[in-house]
C-alpha positions in Angstrom: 50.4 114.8 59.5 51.4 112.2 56.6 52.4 114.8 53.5 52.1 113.3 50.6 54.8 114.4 49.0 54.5 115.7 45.4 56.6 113.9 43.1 60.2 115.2 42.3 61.5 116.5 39.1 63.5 113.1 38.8 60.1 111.1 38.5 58.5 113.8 36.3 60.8 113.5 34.0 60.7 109.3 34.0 56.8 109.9 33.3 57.5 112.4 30.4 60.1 109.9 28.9 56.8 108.1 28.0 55.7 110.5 25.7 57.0 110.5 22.2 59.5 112.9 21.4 57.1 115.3 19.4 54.1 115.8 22.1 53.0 119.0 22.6 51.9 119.7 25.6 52.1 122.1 28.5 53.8 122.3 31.5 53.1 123.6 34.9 55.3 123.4 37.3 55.1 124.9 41.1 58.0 124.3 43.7 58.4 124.2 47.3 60.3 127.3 46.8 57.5 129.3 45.1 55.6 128.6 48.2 58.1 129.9 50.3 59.3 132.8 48.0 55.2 133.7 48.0 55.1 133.4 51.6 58.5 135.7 52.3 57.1 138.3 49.6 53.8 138.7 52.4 56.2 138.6 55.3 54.7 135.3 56.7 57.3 133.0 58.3 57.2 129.4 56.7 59.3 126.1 56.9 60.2 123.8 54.3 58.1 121.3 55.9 54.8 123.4 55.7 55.7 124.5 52.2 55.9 120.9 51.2 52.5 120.0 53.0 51.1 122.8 51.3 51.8 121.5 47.6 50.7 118.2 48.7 47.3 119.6 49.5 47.2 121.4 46.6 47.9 118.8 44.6 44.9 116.8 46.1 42.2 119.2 46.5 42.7 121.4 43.9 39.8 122.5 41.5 41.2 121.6 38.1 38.7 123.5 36.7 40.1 126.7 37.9 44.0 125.5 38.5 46.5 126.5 40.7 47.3 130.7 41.2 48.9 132.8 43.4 45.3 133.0 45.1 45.5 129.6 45.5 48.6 129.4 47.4 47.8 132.5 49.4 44.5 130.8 50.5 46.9 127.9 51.8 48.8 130.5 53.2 
């Protein structure tokens, strides 16, 4: 499988250097490692690999509507 790799703190930040200084907005931000952390804390065994796959399919099929929670993750899971 082809992961689509979700972009990196480096290139989030180029992207918000766009914005003027003043713009609110919010921020969400979920890691590889919340996947795995999530995964440890239900005792299911998990590479960094499958993590990263993971986040790559959240980040397409998502339902924005709803967002991303730790149901979410643990239907990945």
């Amino acid at each position: 499988m082809s992961i689509n790799v979700p972009i990196t703190a480096k290139e989030n930040i180029e992207h918000l250097k766009k914005y003027e200084p003043d713009t609110e907005m919010i921020i969400v931000v979920w890691s590889k490692n919340d996947i795995i952390d999530y995964a440890q804390s239900k005792n299911v065994e998990i590479s960094e690999e499958r993590a990263l796959e993971i986040l790559a399919s959240i980040k397409k099929y998502h339902d924005c509507t709803m967002g991303i929670t730790w149901d979410t993750i643990n239907c990945y899971l």
